[in-house]
Each structure stands twice: as C-alpha cells, then as structure tokens.
N, C-alpha and C positions, 0 to 999 in steps of 0.2 A: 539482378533485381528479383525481389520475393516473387514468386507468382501469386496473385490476390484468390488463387482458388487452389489451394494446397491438397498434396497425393493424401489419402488419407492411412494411416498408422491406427489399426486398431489392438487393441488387448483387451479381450474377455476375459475375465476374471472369471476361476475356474474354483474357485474355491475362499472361505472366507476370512483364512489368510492371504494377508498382504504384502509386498513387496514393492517398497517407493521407488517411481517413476519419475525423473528429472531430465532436465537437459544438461546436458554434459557441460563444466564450465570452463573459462579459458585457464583458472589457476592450476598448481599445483606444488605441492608445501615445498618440496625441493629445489622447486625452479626459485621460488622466494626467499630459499636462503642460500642462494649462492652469491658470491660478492658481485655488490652492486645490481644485484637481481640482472645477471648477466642471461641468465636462462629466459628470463621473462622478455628481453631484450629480443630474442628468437621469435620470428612472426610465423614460421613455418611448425614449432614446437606448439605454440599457441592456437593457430589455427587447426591444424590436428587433434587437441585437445579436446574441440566441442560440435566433431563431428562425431552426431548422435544422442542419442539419451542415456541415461546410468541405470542402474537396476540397483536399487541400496538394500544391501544388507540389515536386518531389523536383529541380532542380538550376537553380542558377543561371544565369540567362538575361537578357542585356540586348539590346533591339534599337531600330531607327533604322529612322524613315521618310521617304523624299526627298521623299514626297509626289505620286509615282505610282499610279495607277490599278491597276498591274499588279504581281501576288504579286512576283518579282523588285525591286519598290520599297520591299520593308521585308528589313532588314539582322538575320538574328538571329546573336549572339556567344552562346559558352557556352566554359566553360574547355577548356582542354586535353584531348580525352580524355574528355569529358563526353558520356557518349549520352542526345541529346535529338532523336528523331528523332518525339515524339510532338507536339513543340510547331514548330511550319510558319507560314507563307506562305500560305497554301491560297487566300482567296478577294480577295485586292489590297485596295486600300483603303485602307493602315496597319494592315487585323486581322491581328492575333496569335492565334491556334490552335491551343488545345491538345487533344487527343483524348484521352478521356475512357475510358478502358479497363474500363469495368463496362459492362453492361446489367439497367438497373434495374427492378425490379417494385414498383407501388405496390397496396393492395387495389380489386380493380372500384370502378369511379367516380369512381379520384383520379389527378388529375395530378402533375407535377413543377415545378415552378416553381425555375429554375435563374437564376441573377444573380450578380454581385461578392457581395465579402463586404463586410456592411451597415456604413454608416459607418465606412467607410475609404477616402477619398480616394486615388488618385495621380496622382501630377504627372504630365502628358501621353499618359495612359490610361485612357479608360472603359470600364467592362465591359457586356457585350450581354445583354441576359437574355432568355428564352424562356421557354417552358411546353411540356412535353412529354408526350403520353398515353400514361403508363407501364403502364399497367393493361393494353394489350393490345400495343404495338410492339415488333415485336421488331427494334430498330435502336438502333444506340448514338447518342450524340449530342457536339458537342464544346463548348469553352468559350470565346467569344471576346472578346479586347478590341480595342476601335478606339482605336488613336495616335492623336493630335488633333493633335500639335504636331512641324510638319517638321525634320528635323534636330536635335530633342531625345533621345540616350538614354533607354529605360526600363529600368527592371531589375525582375525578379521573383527574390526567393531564394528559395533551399531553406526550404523547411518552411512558404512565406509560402501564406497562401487564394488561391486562385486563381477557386475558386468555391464558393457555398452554396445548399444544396438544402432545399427542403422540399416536403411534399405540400400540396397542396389540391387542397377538395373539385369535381367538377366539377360546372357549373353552379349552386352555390350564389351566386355575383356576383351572376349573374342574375336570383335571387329574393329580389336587393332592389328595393323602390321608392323613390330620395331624392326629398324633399319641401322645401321650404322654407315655413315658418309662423312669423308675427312671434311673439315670445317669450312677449306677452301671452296667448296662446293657449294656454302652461299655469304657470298658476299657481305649481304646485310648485315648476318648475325656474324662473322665473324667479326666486323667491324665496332659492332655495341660489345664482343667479347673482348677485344682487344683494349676497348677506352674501360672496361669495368678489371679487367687484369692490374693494369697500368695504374690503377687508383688505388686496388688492391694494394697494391707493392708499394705504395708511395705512402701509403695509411701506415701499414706492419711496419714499415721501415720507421716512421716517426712511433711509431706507438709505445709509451710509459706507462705501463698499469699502475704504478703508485700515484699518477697525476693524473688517470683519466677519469674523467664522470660521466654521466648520461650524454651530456649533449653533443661529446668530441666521440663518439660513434657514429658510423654511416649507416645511413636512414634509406640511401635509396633503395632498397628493396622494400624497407617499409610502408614508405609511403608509394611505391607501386611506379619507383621512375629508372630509368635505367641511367649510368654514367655517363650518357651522352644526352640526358634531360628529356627521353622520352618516355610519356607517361601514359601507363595503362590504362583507359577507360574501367575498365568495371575491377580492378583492384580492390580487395577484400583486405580488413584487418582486425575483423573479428565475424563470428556466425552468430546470425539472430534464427537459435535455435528455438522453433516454438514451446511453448509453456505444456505441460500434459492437462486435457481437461479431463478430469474426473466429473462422469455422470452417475456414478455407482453411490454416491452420499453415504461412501462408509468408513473413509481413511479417515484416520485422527489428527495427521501429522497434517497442517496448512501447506500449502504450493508454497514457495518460495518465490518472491518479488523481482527481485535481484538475484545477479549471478552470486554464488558462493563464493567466497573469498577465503583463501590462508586454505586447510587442508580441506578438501572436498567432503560433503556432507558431516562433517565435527556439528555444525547446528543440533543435526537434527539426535544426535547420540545421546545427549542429555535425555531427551525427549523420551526414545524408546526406554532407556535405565527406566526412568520415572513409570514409565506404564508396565515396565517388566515387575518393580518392586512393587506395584499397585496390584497388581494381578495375583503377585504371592502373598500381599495382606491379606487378600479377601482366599482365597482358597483356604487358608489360617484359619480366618474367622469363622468361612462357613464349616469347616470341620469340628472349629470347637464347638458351635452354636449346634451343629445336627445334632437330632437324636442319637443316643448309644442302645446300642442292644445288650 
C-alpha cells in the first residue's frame, strides 16, 4: 500500500538546460513484438520495468568508436545545428557522457542508484550504473554508456531513456544474511513447490505453441496465488509510479497522463525535432536580420 505521505525525491535544476523526468513505464517495443506479446505476458519483466524514473534524452545523437583508448576515439554526430554540448567524450574508452543537469536530493539514509533503463537492450552499447549518496553530496553526477562494438554506429533519439533512477535504502543490502538449506528443511514450502512443479510438467507436457493464445497460459503467479490456491495479500501487478511535479515553470514538453505505450518516450521525439528545427530557424533569421559590419 502507497504510503499517503511520500519520501521526497528532489532535482534542483542546475542549469537552464533540461533533461525530462518520467516514471519509468511497464512497456517495452521488444516485449511487444514478440509472439503473442509473450514477453508482456512476464509480471516479473514488467514489474522491473517501472522501477524508478527515466531521464530522456532531448536530441538525436549517434556515435562511433575506433576503438581507442583516448576520449578523441569515439566520433559523436548530431544533426545540423543541434546543441549537444551536454553529451561528450569525457573519459575514452568508447564511453559516451552525458551530464546530468539536476542535483538530486534523496531523504537521510538513501541513495540513488542510477543504471540504463531496465530491459532495453542496444545493439553496441551498455549502460554503466552507479549508486550515489544523495542525501548529503552536493555534486552532480553524469550517465555513461560503454560502446562495445568498433566501428559500429550507435544512435540515441530524442525523447529515448537514457537513464533510470531510483532510491535505496542505504545499508539495508547489508542486513541480509543468504543461506542455503536443502528444501526438506521446511516443510511448507517444499510442499506449495512440489504442487507448483507438478503443474509445471503437466502444462509443458500439453503445451502446442501453434494453438496456444492468452488465456491457456498460467496466471498463478500473476495474479499473486500459488498452485495450491494460496493467495498473497498484497500482491503487485503493476507500480503506480508517482508523476514528477515540476515547480520550475520552465519545461515545454507537458507530463504525460498515462503511461507510454509501444516504444518508451517516441511521444515526446517529435516534440524535441520540432523545437530543435525551430530554434535553427530563428538563429537563421536573426543572423540575417543583424547588422553587418
């Protein structure tokens, strides 16, 4: 259950460039085209999904690495007239760098744990994750991917994740203990593993993938009940990830109502082209328009 008085998540905006802020959503374009949205079908892929917020990329960028050591060895392109001077070369390698224009506050005790955005592959770049202790640094931090692949193009679009944020708590990792104990050891659970095996086997064993559709798949984990009809109270099947309120009154792009559907932030790409191409009419304009010496 929500708590009705929420940990607060701050981002000072440190500059008057912007970088949009979302909540992470449950789709993603791959899991929607696989047959029969068999991916989508995965509660535990879904649910991982929209833990956290996105950080979206604002302009089109593809880059190339020779496969040097030294920042000068990866190639970034951006269109015409595109100011990307947030997104660098910085530390060689094949990483790509983008700086990160907030300084975030989390409540004492919690970190940031900063990554790609969750199950979404790209072809020839992984993203670097960190954790960073927001709750007293007062230092921004940026987001990087490492190229893996020489002389392959990557592209990131406008409006695509770039990176997703969430807090945790610090030090609670640490006060786990893992164990390993043969199964025998409780009763109970081996007993709901046993009736969930068993159905298992008896599912695979009938299973026709040219005759199967939605409904002749098994739900119980979906719906939060075990093979032997026991059912989880507080069972989750999706995050009501809160909305980001903007009090800065300066981003152009509107919040989005609803979750995004089909490939994550495509909405909002049109969006930036249009203000990218607007921003290079008028520099046009007012160049021809100035005085000449």
């Amino acid at each position: 259950m929500m708590d009705p008085k929420p940990g607060q998540l701050t981002a000072f905006s440190i500059s008057q460039h912007r970088l949009r802020l979302i909540p992470a959503g449950p789709n993603r374009h791959w899991m929607q085209q696989t047959q029969d949205h068999f991916a989508d079908r995965c509660l535990p892929l879904r649910i991982a999904n929209q833990v956290g917020w996105f950080i979206l990329n604002d302009v089109d960028v593809t880059a190339v690495w020779n496969g040097s050591e030294r920042p000068t060895g990866l190639r970034i392109m951006t269109a015409a007239g595109a100011a990307a001077d947030h997104v660098k070369s910085h530390f060689g390698y094949g990483i790509l760098t983008w700086s990160i224009p907030y300084l975030f506050r989390t409540p004492p005790g919690y970190n940031l744990y900063v990554r790609g955005p969750t199950n979404a592959p790209k072809d020839g770049a992984c993203p670097l994750d960190g954790v960073v202790e927001t709750d007293w640094a007062a230092a921004t931090f940026t987001m990087n991917w490492k190229l893996t692949c020489i002389g392959l193009p990557v592209s990131f679009l406008a409006g695509e994740p770039i990176a997703m944020i969430m807090p945790v708590r610090r030090g609670e990792l640490e006060n786990f203990e893992m164990t390993i104990r043969n199964l025998k050891a409780d009763p109970e659970v081996e007993r709901e593993y046993a009736a969930w095996a068993k159905s298992r086997r008896e599912f695979l064993q009938a299973f026709d993938p040219p005759k199967q559709n939605r409904s002749n798949w098994q739900k119980d984990y979906f719906f939060g009940n075990t093979a032997l009809g026991t059912a989880f109270e507080h069972h989750q099947t999706s995050l009501k990830v809160r909305e980001v309120v903007d009090e800065t009154g300066t981003n152009s792009i509107p919040l989005p109502s609803q979750p995004m559907p089909g490939n994550i932030g495509t909405k909002y790409r049109k969006q930036r082209i249009a203000e990218q191409f607007a921003r290079k009419v008028l520099r046009k304009l007012r160049t021809a328009l100035s005085p000449r010496k």
